[in-house]
C-alpha positions as CSV (number, residue, x, y, z in Angstrom):
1,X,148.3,140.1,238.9
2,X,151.1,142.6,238.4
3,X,152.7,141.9,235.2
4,X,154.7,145.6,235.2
5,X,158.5,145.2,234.6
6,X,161.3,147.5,234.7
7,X,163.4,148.2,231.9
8,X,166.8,150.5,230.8
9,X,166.9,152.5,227.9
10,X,170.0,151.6,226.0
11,X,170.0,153.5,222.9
12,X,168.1,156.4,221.1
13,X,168.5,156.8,218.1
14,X,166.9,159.1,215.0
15,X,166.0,156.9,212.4
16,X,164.2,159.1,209.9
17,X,163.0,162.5,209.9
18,X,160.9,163.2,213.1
19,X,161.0,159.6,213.4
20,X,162.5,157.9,216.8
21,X,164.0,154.2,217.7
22,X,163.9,153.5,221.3
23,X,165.7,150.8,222.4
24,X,164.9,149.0,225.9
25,X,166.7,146.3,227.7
26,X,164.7,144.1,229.3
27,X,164.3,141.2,232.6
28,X,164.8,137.5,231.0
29,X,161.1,136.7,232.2
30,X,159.5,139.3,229.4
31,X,158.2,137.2,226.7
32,X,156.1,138.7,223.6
33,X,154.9,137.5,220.4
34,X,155.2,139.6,216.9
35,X,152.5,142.1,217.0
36,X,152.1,142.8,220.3
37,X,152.5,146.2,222.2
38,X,153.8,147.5,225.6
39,X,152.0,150.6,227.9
40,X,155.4,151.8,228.4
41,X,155.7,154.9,231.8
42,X,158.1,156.9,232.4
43,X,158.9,157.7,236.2
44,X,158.8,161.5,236.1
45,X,158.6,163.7,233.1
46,X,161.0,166.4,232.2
47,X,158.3,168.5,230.2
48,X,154.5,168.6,231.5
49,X,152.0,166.4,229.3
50,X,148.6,166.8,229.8
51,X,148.2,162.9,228.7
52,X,150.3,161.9,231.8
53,X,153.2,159.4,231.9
54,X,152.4,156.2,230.1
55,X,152.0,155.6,226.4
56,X,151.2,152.4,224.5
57,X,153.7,151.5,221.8
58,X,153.6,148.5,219.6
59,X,156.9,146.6,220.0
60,X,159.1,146.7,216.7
61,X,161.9,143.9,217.6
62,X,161.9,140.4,216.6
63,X,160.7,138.1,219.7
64,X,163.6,136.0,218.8
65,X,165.8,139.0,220.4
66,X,165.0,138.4,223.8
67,X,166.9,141.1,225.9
68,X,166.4,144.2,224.5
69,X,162.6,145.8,223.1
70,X,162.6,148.6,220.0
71,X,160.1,151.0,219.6
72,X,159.7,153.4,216.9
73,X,157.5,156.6,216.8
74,X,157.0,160.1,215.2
75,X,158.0,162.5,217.6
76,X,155.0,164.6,218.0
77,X,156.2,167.0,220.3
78,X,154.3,165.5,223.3
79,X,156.3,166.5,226.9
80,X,156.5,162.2,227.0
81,X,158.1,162.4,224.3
82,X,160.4,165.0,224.6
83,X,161.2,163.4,228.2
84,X,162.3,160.2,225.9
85,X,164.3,162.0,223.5
């Protein structure tokens, strides 16, 4: 079962100091509870990353906002990283 879905980055946003909101909209059929997380992949990366593409990130919206997805993370300096930011 494939249960990948595409989604557009809508905002970026620096939210404290090295810190990083990303904020996703996504298909009507992506449901999650609070607590869950996302493997989140990026199609090509603009800075090489020894880890590869894909990153799992725990999901920092409410559920009850059902079209768009926030993540937050420390920006680390990884080349997936950079490629987000």
């Amino acid at each position: 079962m494939n249960l990948a879905k595409k989604a557009n980055i809508v905002s970026i946003k620096q939210i404290a100091e090295r810190t990083t909101e990303v904020r996703l909209r996504v298909p009507d059929t992506f449901i999650f509870r609070a607590g869950q997380w996302i493997w989140l992949s990026v199609p090509e990366l603009k800075y090489p990353d020894p880890r590869g593409n894909t990153r799992m990130f725990s999901i920092a919206s409410s559920p009850a906002k059902r079209e768009e997805v926030e993540i937050i993370f420390r920006n680390s300096g990884s080349g997936f990283k950079k490629t987000l930011t």
